[in-house]
The first five atom37 places (N, CA, C, CB, O) and aatype in JSON, in Angstrom:
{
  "aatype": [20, 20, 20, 20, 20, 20, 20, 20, 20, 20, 20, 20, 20, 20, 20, 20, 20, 20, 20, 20, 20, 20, 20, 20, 20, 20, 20, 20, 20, 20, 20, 20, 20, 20, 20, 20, 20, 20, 20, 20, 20, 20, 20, 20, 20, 20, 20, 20, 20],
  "atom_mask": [
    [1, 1, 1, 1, 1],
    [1, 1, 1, 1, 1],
    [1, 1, 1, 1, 1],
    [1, 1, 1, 1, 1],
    [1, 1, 1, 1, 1],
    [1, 1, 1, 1, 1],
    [1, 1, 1, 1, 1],
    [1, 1, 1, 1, 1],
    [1, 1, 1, 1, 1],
    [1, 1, 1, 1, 1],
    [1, 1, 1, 1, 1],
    [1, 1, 1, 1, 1],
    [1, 1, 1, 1, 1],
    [1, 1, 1, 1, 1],
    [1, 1, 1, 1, 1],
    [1, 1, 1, 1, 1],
    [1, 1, 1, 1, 1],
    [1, 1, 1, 1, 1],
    [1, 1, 1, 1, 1],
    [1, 1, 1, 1, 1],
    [1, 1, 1, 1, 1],
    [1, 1, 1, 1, 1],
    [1, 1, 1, 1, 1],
    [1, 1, 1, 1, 1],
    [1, 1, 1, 1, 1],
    [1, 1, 1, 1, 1],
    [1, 1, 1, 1, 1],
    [1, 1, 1, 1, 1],
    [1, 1, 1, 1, 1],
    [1, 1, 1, 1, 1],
    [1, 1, 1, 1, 1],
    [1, 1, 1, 1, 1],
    [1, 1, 1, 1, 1],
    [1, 1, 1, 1, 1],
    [1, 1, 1, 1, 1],
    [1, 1, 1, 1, 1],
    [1, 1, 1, 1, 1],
    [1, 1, 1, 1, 1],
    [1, 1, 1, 1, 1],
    [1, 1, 1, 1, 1],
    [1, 1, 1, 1, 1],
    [1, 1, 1, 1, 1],
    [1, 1, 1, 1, 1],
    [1, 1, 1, 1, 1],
    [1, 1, 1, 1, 1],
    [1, 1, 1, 1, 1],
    [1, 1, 1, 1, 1],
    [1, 1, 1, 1, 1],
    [1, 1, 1, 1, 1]
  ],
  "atom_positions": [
    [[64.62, 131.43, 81.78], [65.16, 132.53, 82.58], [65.04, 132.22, 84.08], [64.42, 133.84, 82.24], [66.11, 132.25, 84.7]],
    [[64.21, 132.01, 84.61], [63.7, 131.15, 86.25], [65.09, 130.61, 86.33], [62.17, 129.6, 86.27], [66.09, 131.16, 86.79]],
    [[64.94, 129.3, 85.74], [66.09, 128.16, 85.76], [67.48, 128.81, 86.04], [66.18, 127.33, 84.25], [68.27, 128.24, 86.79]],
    [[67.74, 129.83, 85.53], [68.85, 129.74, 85.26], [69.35, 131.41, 86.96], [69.04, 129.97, 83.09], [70.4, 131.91, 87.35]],
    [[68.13, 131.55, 87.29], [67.59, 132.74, 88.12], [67.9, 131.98, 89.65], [65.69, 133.18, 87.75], [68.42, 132.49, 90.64]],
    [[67.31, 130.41, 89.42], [67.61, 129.63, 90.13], [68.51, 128.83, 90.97], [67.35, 129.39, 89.82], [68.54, 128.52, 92.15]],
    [[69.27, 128.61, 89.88], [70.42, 127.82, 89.62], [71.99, 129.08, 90.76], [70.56, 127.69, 87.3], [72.84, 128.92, 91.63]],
    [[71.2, 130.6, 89.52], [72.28, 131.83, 90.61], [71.77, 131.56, 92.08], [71.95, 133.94, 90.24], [72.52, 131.15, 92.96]],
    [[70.67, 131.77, 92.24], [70.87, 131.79, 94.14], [71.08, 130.14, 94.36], [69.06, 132.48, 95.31], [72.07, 129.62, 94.88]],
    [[70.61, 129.86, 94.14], [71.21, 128.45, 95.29], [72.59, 128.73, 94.91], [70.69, 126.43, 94.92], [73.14, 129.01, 95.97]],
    [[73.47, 128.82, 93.94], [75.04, 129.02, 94.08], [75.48, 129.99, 95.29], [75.63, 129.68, 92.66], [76.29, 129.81, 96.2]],
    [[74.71, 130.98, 95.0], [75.51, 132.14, 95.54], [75.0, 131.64, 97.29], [74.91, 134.03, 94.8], [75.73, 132.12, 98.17]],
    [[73.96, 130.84, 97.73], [73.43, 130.87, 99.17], [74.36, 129.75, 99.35], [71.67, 130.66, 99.56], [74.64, 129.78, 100.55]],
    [[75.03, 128.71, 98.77], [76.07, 127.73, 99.2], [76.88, 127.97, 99.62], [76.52, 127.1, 98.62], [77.29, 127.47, 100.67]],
    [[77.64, 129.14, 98.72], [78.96, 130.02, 98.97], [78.79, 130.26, 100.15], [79.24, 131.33, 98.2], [79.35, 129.72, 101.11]],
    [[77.63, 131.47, 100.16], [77.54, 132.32, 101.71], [77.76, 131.22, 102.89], [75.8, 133.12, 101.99], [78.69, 131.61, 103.61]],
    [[77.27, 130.12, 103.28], [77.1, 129.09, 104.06], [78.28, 128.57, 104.11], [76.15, 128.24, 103.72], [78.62, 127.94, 105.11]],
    [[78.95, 128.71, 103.27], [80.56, 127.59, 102.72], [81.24, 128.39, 103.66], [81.46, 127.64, 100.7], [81.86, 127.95, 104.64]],
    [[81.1, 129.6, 103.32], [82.27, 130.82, 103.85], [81.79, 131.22, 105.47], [82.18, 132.55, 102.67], [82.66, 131.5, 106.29]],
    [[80.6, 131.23, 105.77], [80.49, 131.57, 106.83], [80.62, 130.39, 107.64], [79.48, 132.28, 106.95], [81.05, 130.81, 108.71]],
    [[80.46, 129.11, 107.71], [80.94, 128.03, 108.39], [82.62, 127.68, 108.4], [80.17, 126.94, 107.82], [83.18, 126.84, 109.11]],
    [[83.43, 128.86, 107.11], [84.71, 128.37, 107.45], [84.88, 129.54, 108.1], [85.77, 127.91, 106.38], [86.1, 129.55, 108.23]],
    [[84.53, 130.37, 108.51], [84.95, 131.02, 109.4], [84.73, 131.0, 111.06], [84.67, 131.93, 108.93], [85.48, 131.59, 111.83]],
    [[83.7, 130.31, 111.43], [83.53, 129.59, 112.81], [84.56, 128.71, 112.56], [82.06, 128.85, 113.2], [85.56, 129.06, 113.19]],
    [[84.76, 127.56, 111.81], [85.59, 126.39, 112.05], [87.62, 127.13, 112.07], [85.09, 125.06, 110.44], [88.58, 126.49, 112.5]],
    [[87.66, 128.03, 111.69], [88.63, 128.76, 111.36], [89.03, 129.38, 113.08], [88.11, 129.89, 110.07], [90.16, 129.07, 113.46]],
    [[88.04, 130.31, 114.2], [87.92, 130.29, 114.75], [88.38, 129.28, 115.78], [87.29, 130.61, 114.44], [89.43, 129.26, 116.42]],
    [[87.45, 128.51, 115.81], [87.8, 126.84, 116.7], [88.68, 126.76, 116.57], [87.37, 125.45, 116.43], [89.2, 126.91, 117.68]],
    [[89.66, 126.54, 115.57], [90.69, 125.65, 115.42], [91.91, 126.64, 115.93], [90.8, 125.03, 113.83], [93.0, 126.09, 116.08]],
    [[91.83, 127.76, 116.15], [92.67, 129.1, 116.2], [92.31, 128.59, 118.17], [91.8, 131.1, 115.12], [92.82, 127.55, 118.59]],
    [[92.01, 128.89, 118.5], [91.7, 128.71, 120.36], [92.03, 126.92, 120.66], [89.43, 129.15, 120.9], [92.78, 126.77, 121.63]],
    [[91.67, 125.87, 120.12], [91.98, 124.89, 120.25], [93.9, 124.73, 120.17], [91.05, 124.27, 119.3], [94.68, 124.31, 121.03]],
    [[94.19, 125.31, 118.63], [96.36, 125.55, 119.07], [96.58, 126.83, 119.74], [97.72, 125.78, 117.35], [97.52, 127.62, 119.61]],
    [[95.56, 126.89, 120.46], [96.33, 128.45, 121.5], [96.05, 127.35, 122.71], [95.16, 130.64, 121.67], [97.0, 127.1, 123.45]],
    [[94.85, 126.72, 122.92], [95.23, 126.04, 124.4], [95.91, 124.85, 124.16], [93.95, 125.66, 125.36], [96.1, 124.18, 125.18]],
    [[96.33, 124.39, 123.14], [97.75, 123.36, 122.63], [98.8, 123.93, 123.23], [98.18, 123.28, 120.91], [99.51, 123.32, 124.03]],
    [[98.97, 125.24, 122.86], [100.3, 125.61, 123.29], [100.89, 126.2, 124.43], [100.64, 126.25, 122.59], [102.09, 126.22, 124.73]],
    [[99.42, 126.92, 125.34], [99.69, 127.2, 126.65], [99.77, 125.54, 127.35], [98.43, 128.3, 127.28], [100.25, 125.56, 128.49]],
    [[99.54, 124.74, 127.05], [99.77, 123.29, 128.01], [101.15, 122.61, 127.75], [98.56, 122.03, 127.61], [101.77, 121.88, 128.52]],
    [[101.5, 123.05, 126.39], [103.03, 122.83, 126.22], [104.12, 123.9, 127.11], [103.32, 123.01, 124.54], [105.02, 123.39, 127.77]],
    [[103.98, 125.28, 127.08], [104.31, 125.93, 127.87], [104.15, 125.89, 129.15], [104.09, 126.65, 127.58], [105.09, 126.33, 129.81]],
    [[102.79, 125.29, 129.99], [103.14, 124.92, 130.94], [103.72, 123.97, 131.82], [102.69, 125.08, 131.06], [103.96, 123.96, 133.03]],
    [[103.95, 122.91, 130.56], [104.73, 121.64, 131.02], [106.09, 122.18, 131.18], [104.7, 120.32, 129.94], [106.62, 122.01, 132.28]],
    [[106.89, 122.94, 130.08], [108.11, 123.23, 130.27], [108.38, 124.13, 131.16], [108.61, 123.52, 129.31], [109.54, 124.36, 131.49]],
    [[107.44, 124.71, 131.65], [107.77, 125.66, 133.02], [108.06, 125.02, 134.1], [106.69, 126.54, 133.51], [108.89, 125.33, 134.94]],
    [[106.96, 123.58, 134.08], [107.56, 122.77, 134.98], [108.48, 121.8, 135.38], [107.08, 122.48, 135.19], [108.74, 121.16, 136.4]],
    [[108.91, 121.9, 134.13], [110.51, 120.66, 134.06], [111.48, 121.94, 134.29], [111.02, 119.52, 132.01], [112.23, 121.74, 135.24]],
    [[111.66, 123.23, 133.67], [112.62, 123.8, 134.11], [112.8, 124.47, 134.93], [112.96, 124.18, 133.6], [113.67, 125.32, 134.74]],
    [[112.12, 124.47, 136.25], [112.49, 125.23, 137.71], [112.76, 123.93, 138.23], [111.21, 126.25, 138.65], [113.13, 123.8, 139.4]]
  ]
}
């Protein structure tokens, strides 16, 4: 019964860790193509005036 008592939390504390690190990296990557795309936008502001 332990073993198997065991076996549930370390699963379930991986998950939690799995999911809460994809949500920082989810984050990052969301602000990293937002300042992708304001530097593309500001290049073309400057070729077209």
């Amino acid at each position: 019964m332990f073993r198997i008592l065991f076996i549930l939390l370390v699963s379930l504390s991986l998950t939690a860790a799995a999911a809460l690190s994809g949500c920082h990296t989810m984050s990052g990557a969301g602000q990293d193509i937002e300042q992708g795309g304001k530097a593309i936008s500001d290049k073309a502001d400057e070729h077209t005036d």
